[in-house]
C-alpha positions, 0 to 999 in steps of 0.5 A: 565499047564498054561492057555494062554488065562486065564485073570487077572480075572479068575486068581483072581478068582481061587486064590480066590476059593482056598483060601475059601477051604483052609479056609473050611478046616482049619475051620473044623478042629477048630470046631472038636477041639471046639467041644472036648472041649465043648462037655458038653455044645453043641452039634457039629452042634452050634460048626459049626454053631458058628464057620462058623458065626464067621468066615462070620462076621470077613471077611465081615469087614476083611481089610487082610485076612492073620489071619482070620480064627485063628481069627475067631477061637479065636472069636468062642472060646470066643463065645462058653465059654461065652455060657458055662458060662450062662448056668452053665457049667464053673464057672468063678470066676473072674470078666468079663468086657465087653468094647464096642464102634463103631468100636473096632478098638482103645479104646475098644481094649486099655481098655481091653488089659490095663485090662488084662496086670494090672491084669495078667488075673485075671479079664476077659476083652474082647472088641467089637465094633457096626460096626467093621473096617477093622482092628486096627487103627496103632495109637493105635497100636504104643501107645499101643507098647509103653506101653507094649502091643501089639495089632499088631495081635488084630482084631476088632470083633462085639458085639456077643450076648453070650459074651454080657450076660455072661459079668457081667460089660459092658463099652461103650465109648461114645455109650450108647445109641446104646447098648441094655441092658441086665438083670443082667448085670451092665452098665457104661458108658465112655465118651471118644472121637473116635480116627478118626481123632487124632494125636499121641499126642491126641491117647497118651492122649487117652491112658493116660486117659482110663489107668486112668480109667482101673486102678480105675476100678480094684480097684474097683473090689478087684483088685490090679494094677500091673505096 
């Protein structure tokens, strides 16, 4: 039955409180699942706690919650297979590339998706931002869409250390000197401007030119380019 006397405040509140237990709940059943799947490399309590920091770190930048806790899954996947890579237990024949820049809200995501479609996967590409927005700038969103990619469901995520050492090649975009280095790892730098403040032309002309680079770096890398 309905409260009479409950405010707009205590509503919020309950909703609120529900929403983090249903979230509980569905975090849980990610870290089993992680956990059956890399059971040869940690043990259940770093699935959890990996997991559950994830998840802290995407909601605390989070602008929707709507797909926070099966980003937050991707985000630990990705984290606990990075883990995997550095200590041995999963051999990655292909190359990894590690796009950073401040927010990864527009350019580190288009570098790393435009990777990923030349490519098919044949090159592991992955992007994180220094101090990650809220969500995807809809600029990028809409020039992405028109070349072939789509980034509605792509999240801004912060540069998460395990994926940072399993990287063999990092590119940051115009933040070199905020990215810590790691050894054995290759650093390379792309002097491109943010995207705050531009119009769809100059988001356009963004794209153009980090596709450009994408391109000779996969080149570079043994790779042909598809389309």
């Amino acid at each position: 039955m309905m409260d009479r006397n409950a405010t707009p405040q205590d509503t919020a509140h309950d909703d609120s409180h529900a929403s983090r237990a249903l979230d509980r709940n569905v975090l849980a059943r990610t870290a089993a699942h992680l956990y059956e799947r890399y059971a040869h490399v940690v043990d259940r309590e770093t699935v959890e706690r990996v997991v559950q920091e994830s998840y802290e770190e995407l909601e605390r930048t989070a602008a929707v919650r709507t797909y926070l806790t099966a980003s937050a899954g991707n985000f630990a996947d990705s984290r606990l297979r990075a883990l995997s890579i550095a200590r041995g237990a999963i051999e990655a024949r292909n190359p990894r590339v590690l796009f950073v820049d401040d927010e990864n809200a527009g350019r580190s995501q288009m570098a790393a998706s435009l990777v990923l479609k030349h490519t098919e996967g044949r090159i592991a590409a992955r992007s994180a931002g220094l101090a990650p927005a809220g969500s995807v700038h809809g600029a990028a969103v809409q020039v992405m869409a028109e070349a072939g990619v789509h980034l509605e469901h792509a999240y801004p995520k912060p540069l998460a250390d395990d994926i940072h050492r399993a990287a063999q090649l990092v590119v940051t975009l115009a933040c070199a000197d905020r990215v810590e280095r790691v050894d054995g790892v290759e650093y390379r730098d792309w002097d491109i401007p943010t995207l705050e403040g531009s119009d769809i032309e100059d988001v356009r002309r963004v794209r153009d030119d980090i596709d450009a680079r994408v391109r000779e770096l996969i080149a570079e890398l043994g790779h042909d380019a598809g389309s």
